[in-house]
N, C-alpha and C positions, 0 to 999 in steps of 0.2 A: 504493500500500500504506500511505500515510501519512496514513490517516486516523484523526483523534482523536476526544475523545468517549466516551459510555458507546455508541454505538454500533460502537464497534470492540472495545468491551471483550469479548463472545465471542469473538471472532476471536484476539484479544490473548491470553487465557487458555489457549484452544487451542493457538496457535500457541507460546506458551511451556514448556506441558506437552509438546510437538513436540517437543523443541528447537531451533526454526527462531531462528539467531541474527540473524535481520533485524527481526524481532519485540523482541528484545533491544538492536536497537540504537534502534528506533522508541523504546522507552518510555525509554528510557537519556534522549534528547533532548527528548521531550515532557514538559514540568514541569506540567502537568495532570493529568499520569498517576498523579501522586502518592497520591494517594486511591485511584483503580482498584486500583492495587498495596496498598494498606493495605485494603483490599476483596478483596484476594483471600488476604491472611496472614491476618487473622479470621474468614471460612469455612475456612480449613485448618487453622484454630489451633481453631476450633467442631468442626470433622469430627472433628480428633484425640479430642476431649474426649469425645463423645458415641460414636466407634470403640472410646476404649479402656475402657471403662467396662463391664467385666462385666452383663446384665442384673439379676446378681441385687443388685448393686449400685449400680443408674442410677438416680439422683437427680442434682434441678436442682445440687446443691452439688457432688457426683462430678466432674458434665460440667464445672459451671463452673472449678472448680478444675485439673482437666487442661487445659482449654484454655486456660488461663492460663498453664498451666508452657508448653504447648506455646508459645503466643504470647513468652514469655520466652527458651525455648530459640531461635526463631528472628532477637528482636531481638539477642541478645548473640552468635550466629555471624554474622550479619549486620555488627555494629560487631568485631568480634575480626579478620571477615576484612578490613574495612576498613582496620583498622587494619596487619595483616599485609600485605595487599595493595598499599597507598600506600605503607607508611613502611619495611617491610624488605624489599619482594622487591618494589620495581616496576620492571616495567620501562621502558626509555629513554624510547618514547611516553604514560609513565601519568597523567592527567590527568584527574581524576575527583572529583566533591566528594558530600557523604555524601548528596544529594537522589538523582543519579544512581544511584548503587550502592544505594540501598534502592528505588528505581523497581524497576531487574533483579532483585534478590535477591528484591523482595516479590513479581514472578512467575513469580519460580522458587519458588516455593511454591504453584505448579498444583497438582503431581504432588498435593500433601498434601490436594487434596479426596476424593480416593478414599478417603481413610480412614472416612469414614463407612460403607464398607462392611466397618469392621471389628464392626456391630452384627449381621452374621450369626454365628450360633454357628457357631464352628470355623476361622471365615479371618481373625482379627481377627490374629493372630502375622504369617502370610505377607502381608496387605493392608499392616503395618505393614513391614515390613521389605523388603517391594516401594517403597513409599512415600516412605522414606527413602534407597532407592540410586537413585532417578528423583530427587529433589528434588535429593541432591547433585549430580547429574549436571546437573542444569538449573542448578542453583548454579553449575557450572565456568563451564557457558557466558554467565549473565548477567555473571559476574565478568571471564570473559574479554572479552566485549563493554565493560563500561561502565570497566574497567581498561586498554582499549586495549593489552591484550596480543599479542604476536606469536606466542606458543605455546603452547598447551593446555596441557602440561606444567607451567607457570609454575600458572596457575589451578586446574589441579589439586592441585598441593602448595599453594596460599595456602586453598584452600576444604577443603583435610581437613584443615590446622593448625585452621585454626578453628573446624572441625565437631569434632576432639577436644577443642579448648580449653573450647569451649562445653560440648559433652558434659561434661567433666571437670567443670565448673563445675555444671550440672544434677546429677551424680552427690553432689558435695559439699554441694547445697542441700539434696538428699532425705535423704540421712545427720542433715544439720541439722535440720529440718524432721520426722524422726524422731523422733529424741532428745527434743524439745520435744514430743511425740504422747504416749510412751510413759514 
């Protein structure tokens, strides 16, 4: 199963949107994989952009710009949970440095290709918010894999501190980002 390469990267991707944690623990250890994983956040962070993008509002700068924030929103939950995860809630076995945990995290950002099928009129809400409790879900499990945790529970509460924190942080950008618009 331990085959590397862009030819394991379908298999990879699949298998991570699955959430087969053996997949997760493949790319946790292959440091090649690096790329594949930053290959799979920028088609998801693309899909978001051009998903959430009203037709009657899709332009190059629309898409560009949301998938931007998306790609932002997923480095900073990425480093938040890192952060959360190593330094205040690790547990005994946690052993993990930030290549690792962004190999897992970057594909647990499968689920997030399906967004592109938020350019059908009327499913872009439910593709979005299907997408984002599949992503956290696949986040538990890379987290839990490459944090070397003994219980889901532990990685559950590390990945939705940081998915609020991040959120929280995203909510404060747009406010920001607002104000300087309007």
């Amino acid at each position: 199963m331990n085959s590397s390469g862009w030819r394991a990267f379908p298999r990879r991707v699949v298998g991570a949107a699955l959430l087969r944690s053996a997949v997760y623990e493949e790319v946790e250890a292959d440091r090649t994989a690096s790329i594949q994983a930053l290959v799979v956040v920028l088609i998801a962070s693309l899909a978001a952009g051009i998903g959430i993008v009203t037709p009657a509002r899709r332009d190059v700068a629309e898409v560009i710009t949301h998938s931007v924030a998306a790609l932002a929103l997923w480095v900073s939950w990425s480093m938040v949970t890192l952060e959360i995860g190593v330094h205040l809630l690790p547990d005994v076995q946690t052993r993990a440095d930030v290549g690792q945990l962004l190999r897992t995290t970057g594909f647990a950002a499968a689920p997030g290709l399906l967004r592109i099928a938020g350019v059908i009129p009327g499913v872009s809400r439910p593709v979005f918010v299907i997408s984002v409790v599949w992503m956290l879900a696949a986040m538990v499990v890379a987290v839990r894999q490459a944090l070397d945790y003994s219980r889901t529970t532990r990685a559950i509460a590390v990945c939705v501190l940081g998915w609020l924190f991040a959120a929280g942080f995203a909510v404060l950008l747009g406010f920001w980002f607002a104000r300087r618009v309007f």
